[in-house]
ROSE-786700 format. One record per residue: residue number from 1; x, y, z of N, C-alpha, C, O in turn. Coordinates in steps of 0.05 Angstrom, whole numbers, plus 32768, in hexadecimal, padded with zeros to 4 digits. Example, Ala and Ser with C-alpha at 12.3 -4.5 7.8 and 13.67 -1.06 7.14 Angstrom:
<recs>
  num  n.east  n.north  n.up  ca.east  ca.north  ca.up  c.east  c.north  c.up  o.east  o.north  o.up
    1    8108     7F8E  809C     80F6      7FA6   809C    8108     7FBE  809C    811D     7FBE  80A9
    2    8101     7FD3  808E     8111      7FEB   808F    8102     8001  809D    810C     8017  80A1
</recs>
This chain:
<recs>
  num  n.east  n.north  n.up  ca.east  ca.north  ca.up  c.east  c.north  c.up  o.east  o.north  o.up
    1    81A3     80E9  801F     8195      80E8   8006    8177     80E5  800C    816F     80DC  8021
    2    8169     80EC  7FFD     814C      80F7   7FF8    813D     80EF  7FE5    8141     80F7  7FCE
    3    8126     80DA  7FEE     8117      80D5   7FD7    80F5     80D6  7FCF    80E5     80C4  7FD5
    4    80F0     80EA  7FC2     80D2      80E0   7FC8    80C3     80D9  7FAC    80C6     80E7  7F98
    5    80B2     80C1  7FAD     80A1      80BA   7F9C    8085     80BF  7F9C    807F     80CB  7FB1
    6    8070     80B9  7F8D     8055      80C4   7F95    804A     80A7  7F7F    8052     80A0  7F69
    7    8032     809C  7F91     802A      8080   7F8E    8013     808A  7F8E    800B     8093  7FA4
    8    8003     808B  7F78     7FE9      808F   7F6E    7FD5     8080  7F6A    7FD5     806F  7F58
    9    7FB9     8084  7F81     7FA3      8075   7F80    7F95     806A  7FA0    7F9A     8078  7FB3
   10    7F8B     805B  7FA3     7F8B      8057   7FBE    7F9E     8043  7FCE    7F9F     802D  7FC5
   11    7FAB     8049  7FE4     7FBB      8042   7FF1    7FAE     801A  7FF7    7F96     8016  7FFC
   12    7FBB     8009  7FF7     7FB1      7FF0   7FFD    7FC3     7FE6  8013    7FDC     7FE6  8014
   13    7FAE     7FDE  8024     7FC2      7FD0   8043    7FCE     7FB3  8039    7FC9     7FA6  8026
   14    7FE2     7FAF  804F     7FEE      7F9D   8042    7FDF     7F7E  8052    7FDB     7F7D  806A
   15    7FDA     7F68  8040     7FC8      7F4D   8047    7FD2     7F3F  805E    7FE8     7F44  8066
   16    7FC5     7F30  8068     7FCE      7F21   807E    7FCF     7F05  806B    7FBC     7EFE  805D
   17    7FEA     7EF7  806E     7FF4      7EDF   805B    7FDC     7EC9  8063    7FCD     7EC7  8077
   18    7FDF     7EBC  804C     7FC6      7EAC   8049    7FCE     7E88  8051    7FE0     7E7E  8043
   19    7FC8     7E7F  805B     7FCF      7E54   805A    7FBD     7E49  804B    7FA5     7E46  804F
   20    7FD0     7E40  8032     7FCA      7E2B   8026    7FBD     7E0F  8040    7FC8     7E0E  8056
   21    7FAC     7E01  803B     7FAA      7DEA   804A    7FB8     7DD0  8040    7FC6     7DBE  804A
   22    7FAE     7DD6  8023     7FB5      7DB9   8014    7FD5     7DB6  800F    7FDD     7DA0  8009
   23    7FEC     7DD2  8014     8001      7DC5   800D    8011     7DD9  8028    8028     7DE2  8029
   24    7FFA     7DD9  803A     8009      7DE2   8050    8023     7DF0  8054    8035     7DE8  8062
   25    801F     7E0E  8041     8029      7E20   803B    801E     7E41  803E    8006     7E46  803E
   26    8033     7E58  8042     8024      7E70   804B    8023     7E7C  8028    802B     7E6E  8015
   27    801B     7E8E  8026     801C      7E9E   8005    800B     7EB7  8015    7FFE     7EB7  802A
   28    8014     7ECD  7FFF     8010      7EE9   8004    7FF0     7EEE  7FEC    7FEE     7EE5  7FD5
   29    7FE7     7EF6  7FF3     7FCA      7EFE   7FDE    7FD6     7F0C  7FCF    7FEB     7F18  7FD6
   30    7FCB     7F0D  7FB5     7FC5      7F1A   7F9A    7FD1     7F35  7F9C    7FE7     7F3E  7F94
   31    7FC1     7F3D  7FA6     7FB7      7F54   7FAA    7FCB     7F6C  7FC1    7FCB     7F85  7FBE
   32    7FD8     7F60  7FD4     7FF2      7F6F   7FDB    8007     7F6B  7FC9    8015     7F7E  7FC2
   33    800E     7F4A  7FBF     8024      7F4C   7FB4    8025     7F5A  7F92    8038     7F5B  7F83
   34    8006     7F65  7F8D     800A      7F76   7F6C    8013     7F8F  7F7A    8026     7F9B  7F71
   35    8007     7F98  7F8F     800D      7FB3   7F97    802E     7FB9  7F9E    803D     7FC9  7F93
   36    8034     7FA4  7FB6     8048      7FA5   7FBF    8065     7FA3  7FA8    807B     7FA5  7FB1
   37    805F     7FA0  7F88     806A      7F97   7F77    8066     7FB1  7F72    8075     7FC3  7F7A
   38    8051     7FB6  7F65     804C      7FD6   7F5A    8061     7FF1  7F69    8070     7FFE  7F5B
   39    805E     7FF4  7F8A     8068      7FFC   7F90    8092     7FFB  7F8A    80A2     800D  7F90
   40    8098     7FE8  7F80     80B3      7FDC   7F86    80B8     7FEA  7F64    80CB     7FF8  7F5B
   41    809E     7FE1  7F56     80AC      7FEF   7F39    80AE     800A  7F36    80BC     8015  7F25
   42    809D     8015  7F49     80A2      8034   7F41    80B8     8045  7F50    80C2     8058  7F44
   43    80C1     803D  7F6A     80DE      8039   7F77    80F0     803C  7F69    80FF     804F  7F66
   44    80EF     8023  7F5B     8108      8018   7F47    810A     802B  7F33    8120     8036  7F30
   45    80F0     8034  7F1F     80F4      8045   7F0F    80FA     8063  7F14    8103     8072  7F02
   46    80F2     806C  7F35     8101      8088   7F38    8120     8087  7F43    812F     8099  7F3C
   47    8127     8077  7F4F     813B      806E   7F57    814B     805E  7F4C    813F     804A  7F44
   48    8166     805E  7F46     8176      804E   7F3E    8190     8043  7F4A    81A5     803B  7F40
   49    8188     8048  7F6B     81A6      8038   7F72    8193     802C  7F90    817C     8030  7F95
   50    81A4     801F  7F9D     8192      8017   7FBD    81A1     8019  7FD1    81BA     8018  7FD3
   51    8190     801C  7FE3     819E      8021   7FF9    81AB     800C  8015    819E     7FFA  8020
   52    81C1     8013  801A     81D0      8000   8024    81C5     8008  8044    81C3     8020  8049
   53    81BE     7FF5  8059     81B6      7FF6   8079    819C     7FFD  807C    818B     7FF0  8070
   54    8195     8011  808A     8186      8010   8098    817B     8032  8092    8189     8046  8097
   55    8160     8034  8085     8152      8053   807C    8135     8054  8087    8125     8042  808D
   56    8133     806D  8089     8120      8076   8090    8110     8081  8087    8116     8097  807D
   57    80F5     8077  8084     80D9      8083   8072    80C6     8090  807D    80BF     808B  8094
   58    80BB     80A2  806D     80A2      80A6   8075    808A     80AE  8060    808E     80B7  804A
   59    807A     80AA  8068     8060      809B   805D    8048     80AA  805B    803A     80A5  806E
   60    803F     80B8  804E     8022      80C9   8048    8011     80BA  803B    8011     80BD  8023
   61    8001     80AC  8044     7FE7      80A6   803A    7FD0     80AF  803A    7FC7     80B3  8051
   62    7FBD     80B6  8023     7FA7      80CB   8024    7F92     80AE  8017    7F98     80A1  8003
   63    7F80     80AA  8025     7F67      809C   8025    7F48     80AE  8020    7F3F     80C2  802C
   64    7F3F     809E  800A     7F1E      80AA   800B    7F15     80AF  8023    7F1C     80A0  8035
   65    7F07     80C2  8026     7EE4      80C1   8039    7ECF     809C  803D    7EBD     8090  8031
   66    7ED7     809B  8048     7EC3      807E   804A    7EA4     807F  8043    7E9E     8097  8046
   67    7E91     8074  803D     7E7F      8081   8030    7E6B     8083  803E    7E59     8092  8038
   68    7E6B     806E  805D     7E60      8071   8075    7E65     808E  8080    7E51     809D  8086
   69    7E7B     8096  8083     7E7C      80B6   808F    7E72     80CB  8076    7E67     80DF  807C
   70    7E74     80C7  8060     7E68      80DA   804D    7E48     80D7  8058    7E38     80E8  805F
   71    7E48     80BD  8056     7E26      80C2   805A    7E1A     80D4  8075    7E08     80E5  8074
   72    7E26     80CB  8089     7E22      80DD   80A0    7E2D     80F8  80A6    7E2F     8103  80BC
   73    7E34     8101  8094     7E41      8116   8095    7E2C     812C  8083    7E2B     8144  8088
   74    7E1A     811E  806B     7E0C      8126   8058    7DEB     8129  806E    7DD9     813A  806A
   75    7DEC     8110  8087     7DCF      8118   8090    7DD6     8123  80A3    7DC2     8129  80B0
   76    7DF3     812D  80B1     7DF4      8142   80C4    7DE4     815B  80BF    7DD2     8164  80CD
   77    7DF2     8168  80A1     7DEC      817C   809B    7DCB     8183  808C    7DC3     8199  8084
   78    7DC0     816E  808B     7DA4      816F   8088    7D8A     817C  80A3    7D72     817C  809E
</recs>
């Protein structure tokens, strides 16, 4: 079985867990766990059953131009 979804916008890495000090505890940032959620709802909504063991993915991520190489790329050609 065969599945592909398409996740729209810029790709976000996933956080390095954070320590609480005061209750000397790990927690995940904001900010992977909205994504990492996002990702799980749109799964869920193309998909409707799961898979039992062990699958294999693969992964296309397309990232902007960084705006450091635009820029040098703009006074190459000058």
């Amino acid at each position: 079985m065969k599945v592909n979804f398409t996740i729209y916008g810029e790709p976000v890495g996933k956080e390095r867990p954070r320590f609480n000090l005061a209750t000397k505890r790990t927690y995940t940032p904001n900010k992977t766990k909205s994504y990492e959620e996002l990702i799980k709802w749109l799964y869920q909504s193309k998909v409707k059953h799961y898979f039992e063991g062990y699958i294999k993915m693969t992964l296309r991520c397309y990232y902007s131009i960084a705006k450091v190489i635009v820029k040098r790329l703009k006074s190459r050609k000058k």
